[in-house]
C-alpha positions in Angstrom: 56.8 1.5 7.0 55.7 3.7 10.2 53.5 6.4 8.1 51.8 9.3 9.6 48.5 9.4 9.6 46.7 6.1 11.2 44.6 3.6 9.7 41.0 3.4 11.0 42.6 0.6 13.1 45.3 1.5 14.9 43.4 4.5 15.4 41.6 3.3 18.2 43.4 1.8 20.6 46.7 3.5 22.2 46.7 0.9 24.5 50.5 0.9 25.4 52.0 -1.7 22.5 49.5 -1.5 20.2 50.0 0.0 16.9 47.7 3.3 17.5 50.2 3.7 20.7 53.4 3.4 18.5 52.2 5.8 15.9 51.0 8.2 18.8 54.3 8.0 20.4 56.0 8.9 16.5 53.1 11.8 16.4 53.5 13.4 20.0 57.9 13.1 19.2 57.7 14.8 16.1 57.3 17.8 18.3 60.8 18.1 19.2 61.9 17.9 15.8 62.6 21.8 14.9 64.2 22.0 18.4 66.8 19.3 17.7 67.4 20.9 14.6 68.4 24.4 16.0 69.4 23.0 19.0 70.9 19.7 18.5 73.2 17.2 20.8 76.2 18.1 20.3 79.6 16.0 21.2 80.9 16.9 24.9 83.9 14.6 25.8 83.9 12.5 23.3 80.5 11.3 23.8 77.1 12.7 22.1 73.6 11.6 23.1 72.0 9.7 20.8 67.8 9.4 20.5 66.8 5.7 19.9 63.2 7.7 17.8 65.1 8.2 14.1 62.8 11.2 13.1 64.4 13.0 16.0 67.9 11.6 16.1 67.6 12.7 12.0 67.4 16.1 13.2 69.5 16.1 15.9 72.3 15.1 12.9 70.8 17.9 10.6 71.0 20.1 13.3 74.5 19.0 14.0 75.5 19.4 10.0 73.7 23.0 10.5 76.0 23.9 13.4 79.6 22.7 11.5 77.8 24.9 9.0 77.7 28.0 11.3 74.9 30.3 9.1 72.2 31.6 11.3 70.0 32.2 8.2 70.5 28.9 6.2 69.6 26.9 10.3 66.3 29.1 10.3 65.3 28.9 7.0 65.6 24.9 7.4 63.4 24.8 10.6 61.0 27.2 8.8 60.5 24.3 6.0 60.6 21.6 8.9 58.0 24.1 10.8 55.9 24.3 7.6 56.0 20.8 6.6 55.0 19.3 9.8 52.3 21.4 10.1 51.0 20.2 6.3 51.2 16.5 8.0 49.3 17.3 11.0 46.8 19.6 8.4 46.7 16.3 6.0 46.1 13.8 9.1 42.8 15.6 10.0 41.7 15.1 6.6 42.4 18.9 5.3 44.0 18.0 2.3 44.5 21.5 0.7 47.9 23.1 -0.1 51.3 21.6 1.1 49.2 18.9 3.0 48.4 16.9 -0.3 51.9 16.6 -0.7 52.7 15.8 2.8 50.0 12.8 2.7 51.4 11.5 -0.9 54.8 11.6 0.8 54.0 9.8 3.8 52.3 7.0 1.7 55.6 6.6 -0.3 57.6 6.6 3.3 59.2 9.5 2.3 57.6 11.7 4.9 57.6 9.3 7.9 58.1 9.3 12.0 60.2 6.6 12.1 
């Protein structure tokens, strides 16, 4: 289970292979995430890009859902939640645990919230 926020660990070393670089690498993708939602790979020939990171090929294929879809409003209201709730993970993992970010941190512990 790849959670979010690193034990004291893995936190020190992002040497490349190590655990701390892993959940870096998750961290520093997650970044792309509302992009590849309102923006996502789309097919072209018969082909589509795929990303081998599942938290950003998940929103590549929720961005692709959201494009069939076609509703401007209902793509930015779901990258407004994406926005919001990576932002409450990123509040949680530097120990601010007030608001959405409890939630966020519960999640992540469950897998539910997760990076890859």
């Amino acid at each position: 289970m790849a959670h979010l926020y690193p034990s004291p660990a893995a936190a020190h070393s992002t040497e490349p292979g190590t655990e701390g670089w892993r959940r870096q690498h998750e961290r520093d993708t997650l970044a792309s995430v509302p992009g590849a939602i309102t923006d996502p790979n789309l097919p072209s020939n018969g082909r589509i890009i795929q990303s081998y990171i599942p938290s950003q090929e998940q929103a590549h294929h929720a961005g692709r859902a959201l494009h069939t879809i076609n509703d401007p409003g209902l793509t930015a209201a779901v990258s407004t939640e994406v926005k919001a709730e990576l932002a409450a993970i990123e509040q949680a993992e530097c120990g601010d645990l007030s608001s959405r970010a409890i939630q966020a941190r519960a999640e992540s512990g469950r897998g539910l919230t997760r990076a890859g």
